[in-house]
N, C-alpha and C positions, 0 to 999 in steps of 0.2 A: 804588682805584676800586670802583664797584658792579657787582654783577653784569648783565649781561645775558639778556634774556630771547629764548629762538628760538620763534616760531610757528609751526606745520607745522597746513597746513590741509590737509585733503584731500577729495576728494567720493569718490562709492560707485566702488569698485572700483578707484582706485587706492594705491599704496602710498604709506605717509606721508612715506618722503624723497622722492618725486615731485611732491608737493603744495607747493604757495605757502607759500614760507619769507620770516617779518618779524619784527625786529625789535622788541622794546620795552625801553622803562626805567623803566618807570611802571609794571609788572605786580610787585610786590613778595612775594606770598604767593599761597596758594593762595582762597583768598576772593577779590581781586580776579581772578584767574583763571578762576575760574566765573564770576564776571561779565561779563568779557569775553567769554568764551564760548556762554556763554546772548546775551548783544545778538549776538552773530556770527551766529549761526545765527537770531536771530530777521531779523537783514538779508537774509540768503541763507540761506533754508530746504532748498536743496540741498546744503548742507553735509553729510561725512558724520562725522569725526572731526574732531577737534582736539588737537595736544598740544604741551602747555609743556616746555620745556629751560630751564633754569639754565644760565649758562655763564660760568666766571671768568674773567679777567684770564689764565690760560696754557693755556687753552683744554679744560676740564678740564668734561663738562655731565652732566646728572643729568637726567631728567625728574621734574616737581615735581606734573604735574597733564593730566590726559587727560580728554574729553570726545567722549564718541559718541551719537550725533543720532540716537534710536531711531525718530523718524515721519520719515527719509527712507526713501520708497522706488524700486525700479527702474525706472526709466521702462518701461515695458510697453510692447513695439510692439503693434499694430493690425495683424492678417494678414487684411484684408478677401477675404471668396474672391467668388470671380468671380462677381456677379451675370450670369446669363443672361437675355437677353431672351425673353420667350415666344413661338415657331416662328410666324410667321403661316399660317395654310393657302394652299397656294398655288392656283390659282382652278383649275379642272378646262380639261385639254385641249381643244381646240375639236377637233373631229373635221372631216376632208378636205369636206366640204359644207361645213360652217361656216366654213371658211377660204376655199372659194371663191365661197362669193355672200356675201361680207361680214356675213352674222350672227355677232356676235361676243359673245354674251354664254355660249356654254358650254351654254347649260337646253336646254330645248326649247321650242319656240316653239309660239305655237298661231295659228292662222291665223282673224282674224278674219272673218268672215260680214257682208257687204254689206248693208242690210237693203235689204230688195225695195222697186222702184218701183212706185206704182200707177198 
């Protein structure tokens, strides 16, 4: 019988026996192995390794062919800091007259002049 071929896929930062292990029997040589590998990673650009095993009939494997995907990179978190909102000023105390004949605006008032009757 022919040999079979082990997949080991893996993305950034985990280890290769970790990574999604598949089968093939169609991968014969290391040429079609980089082509496999180049479409893999062009599917899923988050790929971060790849690597071929050979493996015979009494369980006996070799790696034939490795491939690492140099334009992934780390998803970079985002640490947005605390946008603050600007303090509103808060409006000036009414002082004890103001509070008790109801002028509520805080200024000073100015008392309008009646204009005279003739």
């Amino acid at each position: 019988m022919s040999d079979t071929v082990e997949i080991y896929v893996c993305m950034e930062g985990q280890a290769l026996k970790d990574g999604k292990v598949e089968f093939s029997q169609s991968i014969s040589d290391k040429y079609a192995a980089e082509k496999d590998a180049k479409a893999r990673v062009k599917l899923n650009p988050s790929i971060h390794k790849i690597a071929y095993y050979r493996v015979n009939d009494e369980g006996d494997f070799r790696i034939f062919y490795s491939f690492t995907n140099k334009d992934v990179h780390q998803a970079q978190t985002v640490i947005q800091e605390h946008v603050r909102k600007p303090k509103l000023k808060k409006p000036p105390k009414r002082s004890f007259l103001e509070k008790l004949f109801g002028v509520g605006s805080g200024k000073k008032t100015v008392l309008k002049k009646k204009p005279a009757k003739k």
